[in-house]
N, C-alpha and C positions, 0 to 999 in steps of 0.2 A: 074280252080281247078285241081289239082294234082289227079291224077289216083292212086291206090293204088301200081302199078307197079314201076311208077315215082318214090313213095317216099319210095320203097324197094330198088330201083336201087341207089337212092342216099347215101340212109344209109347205103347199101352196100359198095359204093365209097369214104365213110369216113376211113379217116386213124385211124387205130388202136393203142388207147394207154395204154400204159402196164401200170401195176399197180405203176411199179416202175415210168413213165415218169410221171405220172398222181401225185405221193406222190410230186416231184420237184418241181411242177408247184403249186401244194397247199402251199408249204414252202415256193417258190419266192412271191408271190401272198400274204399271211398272212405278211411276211415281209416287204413287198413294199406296205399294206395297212398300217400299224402300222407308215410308214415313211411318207407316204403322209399323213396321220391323224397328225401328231405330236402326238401319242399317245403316250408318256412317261411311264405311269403307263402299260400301256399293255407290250411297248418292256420291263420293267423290269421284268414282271411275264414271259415276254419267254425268255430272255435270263436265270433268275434263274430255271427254269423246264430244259434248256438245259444245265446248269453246274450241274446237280445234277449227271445227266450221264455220262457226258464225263469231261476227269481229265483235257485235252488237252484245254477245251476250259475254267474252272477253273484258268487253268496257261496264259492264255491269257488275261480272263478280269483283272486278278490283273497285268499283264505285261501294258495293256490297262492305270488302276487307277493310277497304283502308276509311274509307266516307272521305276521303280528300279530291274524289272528284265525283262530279254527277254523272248522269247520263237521264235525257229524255223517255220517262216512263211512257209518252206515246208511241216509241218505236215499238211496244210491247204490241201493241196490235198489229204490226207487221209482221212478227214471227211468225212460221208455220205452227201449227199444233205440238209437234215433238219440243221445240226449242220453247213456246209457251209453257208447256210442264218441265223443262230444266230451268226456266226462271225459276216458275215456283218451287222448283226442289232449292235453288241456289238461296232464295228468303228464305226458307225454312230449315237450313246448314245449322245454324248454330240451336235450335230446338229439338235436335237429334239426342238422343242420350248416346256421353261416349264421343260429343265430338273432339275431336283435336284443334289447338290454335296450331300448332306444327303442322298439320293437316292443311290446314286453310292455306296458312303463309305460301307453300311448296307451292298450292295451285294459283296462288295469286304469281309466283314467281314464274309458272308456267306461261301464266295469261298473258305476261308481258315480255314473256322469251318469244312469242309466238306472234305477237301483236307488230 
């Protein structure tokens, strides 16, 4: 049985994670359960929450839908971390089992109701 000193010295000797490292890890994590779920309906409610805010990643999924226009994959490294992992969920849409193209269309139709 562990002494109360033990398990002060341990908790002690835990690396410390910032609120910022801690937000990363919850966005990898939400996204990479959504992929391995095949959950299709859930990546479409987070990639549409995460185009309502950002224009960059609006001009991305419709660059993604339709390919008839680009967008600079350098902005990628401008993203925060959350909007980083809805990129990647947004590449990884049509690898989902169960996706829908009527699914896609609506959010593209979204992207550019909003845009």
């Amino acid at each position: 049985m562990k002494s109360t000193v033990d398990t002060i010295k341990s908790a002690s000797e835990r690396q410390y994670v910032s609120p910022i490292e801690d937000q990363k890890l919850l966005a990898k994590n939400r996204v990479d359960e959504i992929l391995f779920n095949d959950d299709f309906v859930e990546a479409i409610k987070v990639v549409k929450k995460g185009m309502e805010n950002n224009q960059w990643l609006r001009a991305a999924y419709i660059s993604f839908y339709r390919g008839k226009t680009t967008v600079s994959l350098s902005e990628v490294s401008r993203l925060d971390w959350v909007n980083t992992e809805i990129f990647r969920l947004v590449c990884n849409l049509r690898n989902i089992k169960g996706w829908k193209d009527q699914s896609l269309f609506e959010l593209e139709s979204f992207a550019e109701k909003i845009s």
